[in-house]
CHARMM internal coordinates of N, CA and C (Angstrom, degrees):
IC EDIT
DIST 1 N 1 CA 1.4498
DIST 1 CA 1 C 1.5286
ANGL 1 N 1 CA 1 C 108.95
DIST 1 C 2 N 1.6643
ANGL 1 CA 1 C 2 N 110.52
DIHE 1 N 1 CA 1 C 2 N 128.27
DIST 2 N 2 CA 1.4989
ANGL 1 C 2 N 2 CA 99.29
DIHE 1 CA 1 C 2 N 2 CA -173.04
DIST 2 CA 2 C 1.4274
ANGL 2 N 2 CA 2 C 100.23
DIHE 1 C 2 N 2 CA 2 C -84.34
DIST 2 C 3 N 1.7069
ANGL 2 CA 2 C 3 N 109.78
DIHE 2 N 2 CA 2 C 3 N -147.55
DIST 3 N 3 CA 1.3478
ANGL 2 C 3 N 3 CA 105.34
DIHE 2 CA 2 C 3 N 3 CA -138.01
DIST 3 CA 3 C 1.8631
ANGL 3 N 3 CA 3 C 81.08
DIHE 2 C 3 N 3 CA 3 C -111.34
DIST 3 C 4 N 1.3207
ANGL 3 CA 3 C 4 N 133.65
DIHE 3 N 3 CA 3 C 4 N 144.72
DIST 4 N 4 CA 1.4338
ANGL 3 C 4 N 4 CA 118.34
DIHE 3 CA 3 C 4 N 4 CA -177.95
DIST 4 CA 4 C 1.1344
ANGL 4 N 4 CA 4 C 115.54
DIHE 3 C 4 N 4 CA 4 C -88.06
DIST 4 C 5 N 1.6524
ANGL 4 CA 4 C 5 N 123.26
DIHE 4 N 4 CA 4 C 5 N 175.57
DIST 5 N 5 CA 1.2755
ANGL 4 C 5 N 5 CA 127.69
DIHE 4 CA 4 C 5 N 5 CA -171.61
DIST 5 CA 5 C 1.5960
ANGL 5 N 5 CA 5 C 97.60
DIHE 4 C 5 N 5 CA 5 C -86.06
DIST 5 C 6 N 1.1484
ANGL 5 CA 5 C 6 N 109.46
DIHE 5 N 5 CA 5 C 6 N -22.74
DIST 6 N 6 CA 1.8307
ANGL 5 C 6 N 6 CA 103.07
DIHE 5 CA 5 C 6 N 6 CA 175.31
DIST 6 CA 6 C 1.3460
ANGL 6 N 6 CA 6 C 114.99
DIHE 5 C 6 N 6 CA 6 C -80.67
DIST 6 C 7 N 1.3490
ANGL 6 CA 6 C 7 N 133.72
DIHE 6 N 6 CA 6 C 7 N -39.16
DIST 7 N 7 CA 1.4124
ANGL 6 C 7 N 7 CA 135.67
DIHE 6 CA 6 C 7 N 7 CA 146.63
DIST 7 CA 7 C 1.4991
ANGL 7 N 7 CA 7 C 115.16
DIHE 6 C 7 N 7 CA 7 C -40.74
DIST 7 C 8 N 1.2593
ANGL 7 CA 7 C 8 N 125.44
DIHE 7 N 7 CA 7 C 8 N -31.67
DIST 8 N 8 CA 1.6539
ANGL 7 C 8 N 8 CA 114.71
DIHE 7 CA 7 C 8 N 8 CA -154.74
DIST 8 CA 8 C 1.7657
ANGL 8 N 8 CA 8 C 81.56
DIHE 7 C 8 N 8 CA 8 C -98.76
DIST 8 C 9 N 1.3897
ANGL 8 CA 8 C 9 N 101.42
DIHE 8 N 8 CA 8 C 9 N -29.33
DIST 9 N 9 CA 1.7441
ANGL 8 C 9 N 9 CA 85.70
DIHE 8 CA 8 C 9 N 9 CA -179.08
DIST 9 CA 9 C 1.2115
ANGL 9 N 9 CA 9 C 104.14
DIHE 8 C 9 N 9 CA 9 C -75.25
DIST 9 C 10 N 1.5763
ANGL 9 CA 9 C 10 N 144.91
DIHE 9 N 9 CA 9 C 10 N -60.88
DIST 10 N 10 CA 1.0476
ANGL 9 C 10 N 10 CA 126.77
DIHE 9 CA 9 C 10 N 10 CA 158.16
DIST 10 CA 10 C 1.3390
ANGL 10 N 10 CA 10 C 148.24
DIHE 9 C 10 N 10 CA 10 C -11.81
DIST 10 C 11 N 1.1247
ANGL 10 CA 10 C 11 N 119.40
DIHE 10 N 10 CA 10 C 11 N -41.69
DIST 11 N 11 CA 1.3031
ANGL 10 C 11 N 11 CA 118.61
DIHE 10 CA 10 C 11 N 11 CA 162.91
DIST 11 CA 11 C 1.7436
ANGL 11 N 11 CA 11 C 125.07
DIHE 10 C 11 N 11 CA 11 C -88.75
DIST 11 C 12 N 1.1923
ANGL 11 CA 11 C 12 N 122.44
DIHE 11 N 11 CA 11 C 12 N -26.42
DIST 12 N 12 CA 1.2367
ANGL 11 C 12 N 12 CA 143.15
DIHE 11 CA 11 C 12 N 12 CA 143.72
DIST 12 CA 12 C 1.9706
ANGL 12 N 12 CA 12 C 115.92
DIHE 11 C 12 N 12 CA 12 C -30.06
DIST 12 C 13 N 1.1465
ANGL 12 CA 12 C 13 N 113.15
DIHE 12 N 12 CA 12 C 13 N -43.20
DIST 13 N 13 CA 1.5292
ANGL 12 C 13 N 13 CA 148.33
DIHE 12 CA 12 C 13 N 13 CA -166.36
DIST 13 CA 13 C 1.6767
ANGL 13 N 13 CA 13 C 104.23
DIHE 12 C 13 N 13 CA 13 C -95.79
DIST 13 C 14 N 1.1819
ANGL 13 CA 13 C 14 N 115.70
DIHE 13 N 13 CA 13 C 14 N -33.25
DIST 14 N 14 CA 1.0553
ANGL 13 C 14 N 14 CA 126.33
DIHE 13 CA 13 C 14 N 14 CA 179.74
DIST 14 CA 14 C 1.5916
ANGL 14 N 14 CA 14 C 109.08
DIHE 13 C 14 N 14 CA 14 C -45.34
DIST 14 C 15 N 1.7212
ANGL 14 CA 14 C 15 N 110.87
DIHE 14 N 14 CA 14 C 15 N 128.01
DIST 15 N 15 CA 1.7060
ANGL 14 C 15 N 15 CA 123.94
DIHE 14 CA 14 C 15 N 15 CA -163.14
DIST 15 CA 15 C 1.4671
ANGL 15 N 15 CA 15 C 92.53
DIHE 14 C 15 N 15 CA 15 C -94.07
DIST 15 C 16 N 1.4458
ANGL 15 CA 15 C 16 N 101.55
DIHE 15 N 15 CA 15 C 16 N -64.55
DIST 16 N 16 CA 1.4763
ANGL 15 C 16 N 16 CA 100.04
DIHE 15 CA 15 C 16 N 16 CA -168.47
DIST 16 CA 16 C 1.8141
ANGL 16 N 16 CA 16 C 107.53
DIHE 15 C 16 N 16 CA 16 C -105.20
DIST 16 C 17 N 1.4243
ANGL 16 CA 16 C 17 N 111.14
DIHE 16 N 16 CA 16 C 17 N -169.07
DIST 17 N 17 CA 1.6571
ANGL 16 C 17 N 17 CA 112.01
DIHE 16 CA 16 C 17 N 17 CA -172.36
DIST 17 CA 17 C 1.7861
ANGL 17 N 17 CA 17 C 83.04
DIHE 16 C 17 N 17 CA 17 C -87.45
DIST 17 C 18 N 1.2961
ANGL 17 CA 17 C 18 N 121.43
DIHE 17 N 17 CA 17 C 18 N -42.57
DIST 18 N 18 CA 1.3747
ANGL 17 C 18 N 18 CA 106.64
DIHE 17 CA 17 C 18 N 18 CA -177.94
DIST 18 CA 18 C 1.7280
ANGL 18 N 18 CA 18 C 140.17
DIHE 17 C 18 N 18 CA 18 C -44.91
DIST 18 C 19 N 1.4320
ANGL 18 CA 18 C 19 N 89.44
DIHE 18 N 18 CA 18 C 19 N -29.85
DIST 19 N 19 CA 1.4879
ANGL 18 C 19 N 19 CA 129.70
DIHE 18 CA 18 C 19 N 19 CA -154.43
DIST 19 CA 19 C 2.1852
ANGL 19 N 19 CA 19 C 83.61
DIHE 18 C 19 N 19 CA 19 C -84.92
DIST 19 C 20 N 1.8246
ANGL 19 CA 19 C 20 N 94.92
DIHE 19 N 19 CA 19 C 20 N -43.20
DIST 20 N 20 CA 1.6681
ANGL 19 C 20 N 20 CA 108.42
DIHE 19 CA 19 C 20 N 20 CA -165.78
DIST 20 CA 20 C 1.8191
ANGL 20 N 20 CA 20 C 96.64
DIHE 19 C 20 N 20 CA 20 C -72.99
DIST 20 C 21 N 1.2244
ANGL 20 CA 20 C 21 N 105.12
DIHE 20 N 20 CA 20 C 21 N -27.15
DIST 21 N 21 CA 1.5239
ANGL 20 C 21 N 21 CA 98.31
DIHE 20 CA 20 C 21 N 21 CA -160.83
DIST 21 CA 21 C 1.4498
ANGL 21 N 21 CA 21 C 113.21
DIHE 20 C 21 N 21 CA 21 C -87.18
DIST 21 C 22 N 1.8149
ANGL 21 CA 21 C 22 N 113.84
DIHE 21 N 21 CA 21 C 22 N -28.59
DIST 22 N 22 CA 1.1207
ANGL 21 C 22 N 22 CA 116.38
DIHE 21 CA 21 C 22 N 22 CA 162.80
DIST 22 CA 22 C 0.8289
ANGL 22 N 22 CA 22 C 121.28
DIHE 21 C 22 N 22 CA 22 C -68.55
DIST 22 C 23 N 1.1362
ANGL 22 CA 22 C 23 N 151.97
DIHE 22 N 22 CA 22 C 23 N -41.90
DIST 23 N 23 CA 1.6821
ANGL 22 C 23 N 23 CA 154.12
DIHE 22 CA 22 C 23 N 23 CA 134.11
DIST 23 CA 23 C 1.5998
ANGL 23 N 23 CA 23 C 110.73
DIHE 22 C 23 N 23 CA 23 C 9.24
DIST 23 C 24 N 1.4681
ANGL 23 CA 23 C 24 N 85.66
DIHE 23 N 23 CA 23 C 24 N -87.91
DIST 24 N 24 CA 1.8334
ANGL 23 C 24 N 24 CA 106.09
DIHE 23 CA 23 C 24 N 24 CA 176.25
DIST 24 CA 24 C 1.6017
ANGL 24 N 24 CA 24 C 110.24
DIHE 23 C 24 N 24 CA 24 C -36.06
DIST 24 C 25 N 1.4107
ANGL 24 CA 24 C 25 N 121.51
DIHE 24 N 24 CA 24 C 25 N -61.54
DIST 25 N 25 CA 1.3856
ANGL 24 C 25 N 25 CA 132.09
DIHE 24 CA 24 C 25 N 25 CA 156.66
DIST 25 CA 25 C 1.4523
ANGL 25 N 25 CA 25 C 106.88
DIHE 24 C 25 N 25 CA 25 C -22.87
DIST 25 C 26 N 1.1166
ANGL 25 CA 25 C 26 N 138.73
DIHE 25 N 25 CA 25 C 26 N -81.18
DIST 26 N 26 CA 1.3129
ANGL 25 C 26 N 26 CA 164.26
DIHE 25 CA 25 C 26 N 26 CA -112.10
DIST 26 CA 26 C 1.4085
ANGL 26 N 26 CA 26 C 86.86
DIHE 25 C 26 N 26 CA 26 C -92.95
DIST 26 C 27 N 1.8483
ANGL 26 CA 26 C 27 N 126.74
DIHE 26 N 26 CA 26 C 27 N -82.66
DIST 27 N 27 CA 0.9417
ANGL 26 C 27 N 27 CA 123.83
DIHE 26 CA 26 C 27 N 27 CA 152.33
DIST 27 CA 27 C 1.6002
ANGL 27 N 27 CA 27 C 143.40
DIHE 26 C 27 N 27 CA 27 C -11.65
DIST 27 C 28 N 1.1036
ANGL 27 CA 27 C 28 N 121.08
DIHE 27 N 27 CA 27 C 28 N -32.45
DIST 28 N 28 CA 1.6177
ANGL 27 C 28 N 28 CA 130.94
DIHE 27 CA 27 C 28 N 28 CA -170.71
DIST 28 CA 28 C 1.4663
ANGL 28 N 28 CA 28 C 98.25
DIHE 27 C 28 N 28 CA 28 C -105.37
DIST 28 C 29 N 1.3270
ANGL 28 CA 28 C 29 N 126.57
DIHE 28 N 28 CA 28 C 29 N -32.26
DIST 29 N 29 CA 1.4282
ANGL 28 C 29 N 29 CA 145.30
DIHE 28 CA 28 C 29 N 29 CA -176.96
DIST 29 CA 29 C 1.7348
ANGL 29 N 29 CA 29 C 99.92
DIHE 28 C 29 N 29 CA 29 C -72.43
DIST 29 C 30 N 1.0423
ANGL 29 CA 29 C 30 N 121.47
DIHE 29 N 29 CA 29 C 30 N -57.61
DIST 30 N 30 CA 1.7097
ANGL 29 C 30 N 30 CA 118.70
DIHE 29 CA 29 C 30 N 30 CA 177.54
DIST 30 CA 30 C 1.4819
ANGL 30 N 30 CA 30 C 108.54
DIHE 29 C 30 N 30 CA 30 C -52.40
DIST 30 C 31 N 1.4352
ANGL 30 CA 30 C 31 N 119.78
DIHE 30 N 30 CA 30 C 31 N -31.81
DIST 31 N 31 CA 1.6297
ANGL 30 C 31 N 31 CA 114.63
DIHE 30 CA 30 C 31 N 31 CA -161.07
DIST 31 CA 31 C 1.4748
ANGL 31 N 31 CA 31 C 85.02
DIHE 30 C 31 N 31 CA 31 C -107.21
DIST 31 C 32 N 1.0837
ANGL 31 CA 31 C 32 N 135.00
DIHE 31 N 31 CA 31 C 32 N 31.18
DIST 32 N 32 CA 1.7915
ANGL 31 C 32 N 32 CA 114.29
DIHE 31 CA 31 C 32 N 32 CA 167.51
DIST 32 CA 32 C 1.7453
ANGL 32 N 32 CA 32 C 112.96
DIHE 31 C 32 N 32 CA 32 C 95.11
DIST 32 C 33 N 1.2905
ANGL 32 CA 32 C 33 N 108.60
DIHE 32 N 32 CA 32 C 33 N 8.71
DIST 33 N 33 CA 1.3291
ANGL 32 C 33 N 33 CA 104.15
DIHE 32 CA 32 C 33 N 33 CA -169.35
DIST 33 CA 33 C 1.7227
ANGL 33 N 33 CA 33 C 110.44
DIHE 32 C 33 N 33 CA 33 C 95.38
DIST 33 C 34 N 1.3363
ANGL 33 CA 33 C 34 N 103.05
DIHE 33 N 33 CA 33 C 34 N -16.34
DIST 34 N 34 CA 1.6785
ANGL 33 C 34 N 34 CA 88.99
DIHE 33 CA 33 C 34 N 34 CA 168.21
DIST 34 CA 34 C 1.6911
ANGL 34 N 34 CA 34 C 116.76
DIHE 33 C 34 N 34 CA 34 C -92.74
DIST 34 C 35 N 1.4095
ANGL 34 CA 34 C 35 N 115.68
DIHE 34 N 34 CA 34 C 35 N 177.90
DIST 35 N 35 CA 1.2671
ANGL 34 C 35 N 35 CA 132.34
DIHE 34 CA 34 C 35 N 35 CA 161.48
DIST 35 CA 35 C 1.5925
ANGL 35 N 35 CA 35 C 108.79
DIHE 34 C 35 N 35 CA 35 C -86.94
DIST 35 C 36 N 1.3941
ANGL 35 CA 35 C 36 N 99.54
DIHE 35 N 35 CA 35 C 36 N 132.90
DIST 36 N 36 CA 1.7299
ANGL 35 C 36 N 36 CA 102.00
DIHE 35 CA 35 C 36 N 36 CA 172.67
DIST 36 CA 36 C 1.4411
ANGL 36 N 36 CA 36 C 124.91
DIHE 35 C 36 N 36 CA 36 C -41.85
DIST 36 C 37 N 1.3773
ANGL 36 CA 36 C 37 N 125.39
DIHE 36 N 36 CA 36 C 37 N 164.13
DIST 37 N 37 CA 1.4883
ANGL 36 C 37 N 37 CA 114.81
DIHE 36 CA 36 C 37 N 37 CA -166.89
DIST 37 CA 37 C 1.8437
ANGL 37 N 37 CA 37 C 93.00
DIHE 36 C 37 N 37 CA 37 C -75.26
DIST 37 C 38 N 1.2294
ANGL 37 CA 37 C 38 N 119.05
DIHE 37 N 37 CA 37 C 38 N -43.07
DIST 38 N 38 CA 1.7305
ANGL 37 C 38 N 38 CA 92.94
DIHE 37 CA 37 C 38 N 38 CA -171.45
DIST 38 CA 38 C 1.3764
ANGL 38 N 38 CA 38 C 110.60
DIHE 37 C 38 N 38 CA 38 C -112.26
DIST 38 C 39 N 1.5576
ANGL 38 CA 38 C 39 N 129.57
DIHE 38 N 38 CA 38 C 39 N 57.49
DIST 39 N 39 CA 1.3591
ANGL 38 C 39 N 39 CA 142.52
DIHE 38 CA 38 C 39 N 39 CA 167.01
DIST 39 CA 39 C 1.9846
ANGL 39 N 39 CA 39 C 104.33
DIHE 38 C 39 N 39 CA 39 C -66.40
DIST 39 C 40 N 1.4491
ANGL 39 CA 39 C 40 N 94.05
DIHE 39 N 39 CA 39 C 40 N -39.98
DIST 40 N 40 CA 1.6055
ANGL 39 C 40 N 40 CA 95.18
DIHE 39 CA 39 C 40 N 40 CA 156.14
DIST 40 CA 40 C 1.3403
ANGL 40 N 40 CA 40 C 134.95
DIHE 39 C 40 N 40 CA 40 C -30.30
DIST 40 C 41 N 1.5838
ANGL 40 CA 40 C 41 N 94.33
DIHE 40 N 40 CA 40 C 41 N -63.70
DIST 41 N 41 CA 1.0788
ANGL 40 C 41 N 41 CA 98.21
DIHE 40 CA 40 C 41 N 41 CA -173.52
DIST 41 CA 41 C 1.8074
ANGL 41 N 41 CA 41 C 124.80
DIHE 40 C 41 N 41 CA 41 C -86.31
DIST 41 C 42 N 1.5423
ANGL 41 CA 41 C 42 N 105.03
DIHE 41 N 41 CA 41 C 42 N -27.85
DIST 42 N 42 CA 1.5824
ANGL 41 C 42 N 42 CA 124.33
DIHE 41 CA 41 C 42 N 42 CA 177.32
DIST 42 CA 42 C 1.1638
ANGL 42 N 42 CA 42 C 96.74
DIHE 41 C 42 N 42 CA 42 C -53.50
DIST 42 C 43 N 1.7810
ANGL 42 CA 42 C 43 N 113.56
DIHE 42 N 42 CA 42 C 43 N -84.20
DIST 43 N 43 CA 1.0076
ANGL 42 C 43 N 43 CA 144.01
DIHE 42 CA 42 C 43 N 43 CA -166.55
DIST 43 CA 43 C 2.1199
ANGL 43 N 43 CA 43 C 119.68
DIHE 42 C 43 N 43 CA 43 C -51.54
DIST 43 C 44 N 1.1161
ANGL 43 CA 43 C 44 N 99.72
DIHE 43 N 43 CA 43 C 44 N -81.36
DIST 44 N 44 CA 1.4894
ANGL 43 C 44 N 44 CA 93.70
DIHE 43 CA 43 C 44 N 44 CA 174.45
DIST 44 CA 44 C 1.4580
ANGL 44 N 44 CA 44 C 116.91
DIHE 43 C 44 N 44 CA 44 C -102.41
DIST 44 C 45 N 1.2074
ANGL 44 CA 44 C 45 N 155.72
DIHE 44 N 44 CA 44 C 45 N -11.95
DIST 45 N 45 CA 1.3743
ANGL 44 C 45 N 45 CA 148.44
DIHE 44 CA 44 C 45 N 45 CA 147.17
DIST 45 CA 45 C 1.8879
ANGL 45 N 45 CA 45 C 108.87
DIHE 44 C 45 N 45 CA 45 C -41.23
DIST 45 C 46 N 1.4275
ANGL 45 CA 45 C 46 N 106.43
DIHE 45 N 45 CA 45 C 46 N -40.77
DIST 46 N 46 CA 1.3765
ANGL 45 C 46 N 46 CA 122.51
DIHE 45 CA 45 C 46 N 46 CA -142.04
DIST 46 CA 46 C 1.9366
ANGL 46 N 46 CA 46 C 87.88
DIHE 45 C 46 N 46 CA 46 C -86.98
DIST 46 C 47 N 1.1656
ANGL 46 CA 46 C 47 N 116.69
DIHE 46 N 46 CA 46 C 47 N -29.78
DIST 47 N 47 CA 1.3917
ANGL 46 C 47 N 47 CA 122.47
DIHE 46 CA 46 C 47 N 47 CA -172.45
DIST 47 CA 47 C 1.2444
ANGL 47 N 47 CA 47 C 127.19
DIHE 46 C 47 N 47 CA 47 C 103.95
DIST 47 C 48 N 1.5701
ANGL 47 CA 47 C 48 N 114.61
DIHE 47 N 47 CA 47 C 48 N 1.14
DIST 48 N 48 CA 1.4480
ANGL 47 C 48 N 48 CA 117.22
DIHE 47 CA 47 C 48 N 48 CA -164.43
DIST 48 CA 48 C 1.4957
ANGL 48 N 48 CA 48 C 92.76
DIHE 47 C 48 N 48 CA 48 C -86.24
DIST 48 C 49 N 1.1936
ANGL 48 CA 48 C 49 N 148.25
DIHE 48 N 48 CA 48 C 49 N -28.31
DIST 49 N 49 CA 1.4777
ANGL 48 C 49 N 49 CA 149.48
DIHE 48 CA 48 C 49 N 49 CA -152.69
DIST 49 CA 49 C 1.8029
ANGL 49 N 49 CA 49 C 102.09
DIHE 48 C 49 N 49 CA 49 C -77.39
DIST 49 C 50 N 1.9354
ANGL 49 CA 49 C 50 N 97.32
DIHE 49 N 49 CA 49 C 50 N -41.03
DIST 50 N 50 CA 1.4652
ANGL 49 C 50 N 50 CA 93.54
DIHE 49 CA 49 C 50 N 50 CA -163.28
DIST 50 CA 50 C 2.0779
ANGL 50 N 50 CA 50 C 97.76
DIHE 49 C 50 N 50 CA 50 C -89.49
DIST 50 C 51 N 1.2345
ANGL 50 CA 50 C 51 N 120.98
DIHE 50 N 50 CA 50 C 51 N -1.68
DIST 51 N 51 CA 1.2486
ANGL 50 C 51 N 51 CA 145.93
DIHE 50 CA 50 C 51 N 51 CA -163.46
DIST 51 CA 51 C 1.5169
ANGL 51 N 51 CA 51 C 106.20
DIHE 50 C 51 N 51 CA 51 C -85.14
DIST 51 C 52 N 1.5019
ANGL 51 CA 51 C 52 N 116.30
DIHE 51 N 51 CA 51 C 52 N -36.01
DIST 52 N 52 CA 1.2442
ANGL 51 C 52 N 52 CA 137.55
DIHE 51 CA 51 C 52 N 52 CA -174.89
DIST 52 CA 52 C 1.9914
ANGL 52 N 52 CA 52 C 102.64
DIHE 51 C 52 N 52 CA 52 C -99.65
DIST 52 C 53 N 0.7649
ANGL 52 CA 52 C 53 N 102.28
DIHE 52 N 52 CA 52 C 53 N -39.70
DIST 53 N 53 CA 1.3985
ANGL 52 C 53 N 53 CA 110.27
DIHE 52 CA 52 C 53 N 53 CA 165.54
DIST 53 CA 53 C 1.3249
ANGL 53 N 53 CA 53 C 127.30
DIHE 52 C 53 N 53 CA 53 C -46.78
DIST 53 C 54 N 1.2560
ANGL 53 CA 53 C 54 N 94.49
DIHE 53 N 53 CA 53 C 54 N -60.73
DIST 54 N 54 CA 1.6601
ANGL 53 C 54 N 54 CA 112.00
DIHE 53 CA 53 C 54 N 54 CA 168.23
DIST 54 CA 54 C 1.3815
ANGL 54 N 54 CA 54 C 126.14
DIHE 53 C 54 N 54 CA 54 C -51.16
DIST 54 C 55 N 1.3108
ANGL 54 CA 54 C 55 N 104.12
DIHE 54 N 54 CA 54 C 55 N -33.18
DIST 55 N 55 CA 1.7657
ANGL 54 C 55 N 55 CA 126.57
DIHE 54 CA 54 C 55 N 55 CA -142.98
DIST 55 CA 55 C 2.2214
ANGL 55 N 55 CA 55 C 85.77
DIHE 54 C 55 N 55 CA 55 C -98.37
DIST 55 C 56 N 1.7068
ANGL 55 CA 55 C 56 N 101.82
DIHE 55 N 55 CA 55 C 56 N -38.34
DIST 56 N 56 CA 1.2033
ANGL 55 C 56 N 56 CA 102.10
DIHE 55 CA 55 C 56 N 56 CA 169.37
DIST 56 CA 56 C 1.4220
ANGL 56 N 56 CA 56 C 125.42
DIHE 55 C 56 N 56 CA 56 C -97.16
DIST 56 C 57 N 1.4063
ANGL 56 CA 56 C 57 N 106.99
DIHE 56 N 56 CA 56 C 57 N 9.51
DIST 57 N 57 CA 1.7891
ANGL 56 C 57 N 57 CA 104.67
DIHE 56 CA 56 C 57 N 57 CA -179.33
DIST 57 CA 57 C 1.6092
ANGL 57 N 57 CA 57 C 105.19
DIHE 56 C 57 N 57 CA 57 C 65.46
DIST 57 C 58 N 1.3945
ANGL 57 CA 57 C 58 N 124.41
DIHE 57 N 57 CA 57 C 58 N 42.15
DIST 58 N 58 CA 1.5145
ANGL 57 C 58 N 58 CA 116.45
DIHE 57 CA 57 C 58 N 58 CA -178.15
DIST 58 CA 58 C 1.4624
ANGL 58 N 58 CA 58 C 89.87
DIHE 57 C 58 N 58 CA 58 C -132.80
DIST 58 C 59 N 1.2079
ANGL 58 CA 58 C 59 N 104.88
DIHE 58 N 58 CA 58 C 59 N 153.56
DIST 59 N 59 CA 2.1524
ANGL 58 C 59 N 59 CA 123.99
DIHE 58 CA 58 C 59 N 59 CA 158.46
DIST 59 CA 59 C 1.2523
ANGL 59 N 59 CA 59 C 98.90
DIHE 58 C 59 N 59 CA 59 C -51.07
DIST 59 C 60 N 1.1738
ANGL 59 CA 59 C 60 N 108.64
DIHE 59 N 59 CA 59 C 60 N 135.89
DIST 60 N 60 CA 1.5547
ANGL 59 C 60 N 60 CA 129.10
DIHE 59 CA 59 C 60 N 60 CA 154.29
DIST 60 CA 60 C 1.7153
ANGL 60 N 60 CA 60 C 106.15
DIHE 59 C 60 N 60 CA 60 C -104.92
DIST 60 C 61 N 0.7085
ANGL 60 CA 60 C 61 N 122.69
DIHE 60 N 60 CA 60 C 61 N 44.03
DIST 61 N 61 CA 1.6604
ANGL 60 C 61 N 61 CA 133.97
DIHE 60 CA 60 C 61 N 61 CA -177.05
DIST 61 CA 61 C 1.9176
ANGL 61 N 61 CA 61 C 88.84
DIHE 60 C 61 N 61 CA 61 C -122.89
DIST 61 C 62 N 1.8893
ANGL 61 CA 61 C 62 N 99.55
DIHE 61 N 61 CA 61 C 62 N 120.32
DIST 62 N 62 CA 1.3028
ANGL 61 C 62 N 62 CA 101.67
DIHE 61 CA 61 C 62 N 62 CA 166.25
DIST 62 CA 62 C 1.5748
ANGL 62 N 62 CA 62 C 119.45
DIHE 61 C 62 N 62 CA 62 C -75.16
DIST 62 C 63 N 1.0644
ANGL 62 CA 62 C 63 N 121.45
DIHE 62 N 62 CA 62 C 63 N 128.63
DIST 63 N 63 CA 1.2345
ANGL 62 C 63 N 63 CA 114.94
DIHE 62 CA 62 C 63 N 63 CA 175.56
DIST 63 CA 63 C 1.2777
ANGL 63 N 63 CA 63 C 106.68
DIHE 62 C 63 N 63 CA 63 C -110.79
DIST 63 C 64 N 1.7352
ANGL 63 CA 63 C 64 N 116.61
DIHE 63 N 63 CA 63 C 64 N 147.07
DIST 64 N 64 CA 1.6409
ANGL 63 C 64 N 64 CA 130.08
DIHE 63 CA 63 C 64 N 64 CA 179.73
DIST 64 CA 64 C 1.5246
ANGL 64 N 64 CA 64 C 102.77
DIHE 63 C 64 N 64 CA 64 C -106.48
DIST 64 C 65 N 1.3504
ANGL 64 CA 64 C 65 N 97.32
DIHE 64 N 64 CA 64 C 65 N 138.57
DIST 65 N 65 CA 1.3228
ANGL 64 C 65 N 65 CA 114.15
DIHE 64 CA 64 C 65 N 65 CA -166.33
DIST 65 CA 65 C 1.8379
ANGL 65 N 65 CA 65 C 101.61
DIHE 64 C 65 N 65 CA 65 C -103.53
DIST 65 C 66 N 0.6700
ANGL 65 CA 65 C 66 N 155.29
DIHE 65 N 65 CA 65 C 66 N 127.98
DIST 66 N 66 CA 1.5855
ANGL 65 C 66 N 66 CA 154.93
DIHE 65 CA 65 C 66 N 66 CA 150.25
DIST 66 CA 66 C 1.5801
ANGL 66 N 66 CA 66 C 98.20
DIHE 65 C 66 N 66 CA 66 C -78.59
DIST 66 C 67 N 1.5871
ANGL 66 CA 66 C 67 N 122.02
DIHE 66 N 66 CA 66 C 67 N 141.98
DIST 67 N 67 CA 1.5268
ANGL 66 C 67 N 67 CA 123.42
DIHE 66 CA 66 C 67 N 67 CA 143.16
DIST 67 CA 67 C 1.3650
ANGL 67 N 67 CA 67 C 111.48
DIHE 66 C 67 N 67 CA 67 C -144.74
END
COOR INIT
IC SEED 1 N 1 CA 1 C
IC BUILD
């Protein structure tokens, strides 16, 4: 299931990073815990990921966590 136009506005719309992260959550949570097949491409190919970043003063650099 791709990613919807009410989600993509939603996160797009997004005020705060909190507001961005529940979103993101929200999204991955409907499909089983995954990300839609082209969140790739919407989401960070597309520029909105590093766009929202900016807008919150945070890295857009994924970082991997090991525990």
């Amino acid at each position: 299931m791709n990613l919807t136009e009410a989600e993509y506005a939603a996160l797009e719309s997004a005020a705060t990073l909190a507001d961005y992260a529940r979103t993101c959550d929200a999204v991955k949570a409907a499909r089983g815990g995954e990300y839609p097949d082209d969140w790739y491409t919407r989401v960070l190919a597309s520029g909105l990921a590093t766009r929202k970043a900016a807008q919150f003063n945070v890295s857009d650099k994924i970082e991997v966590r090991c525990v």
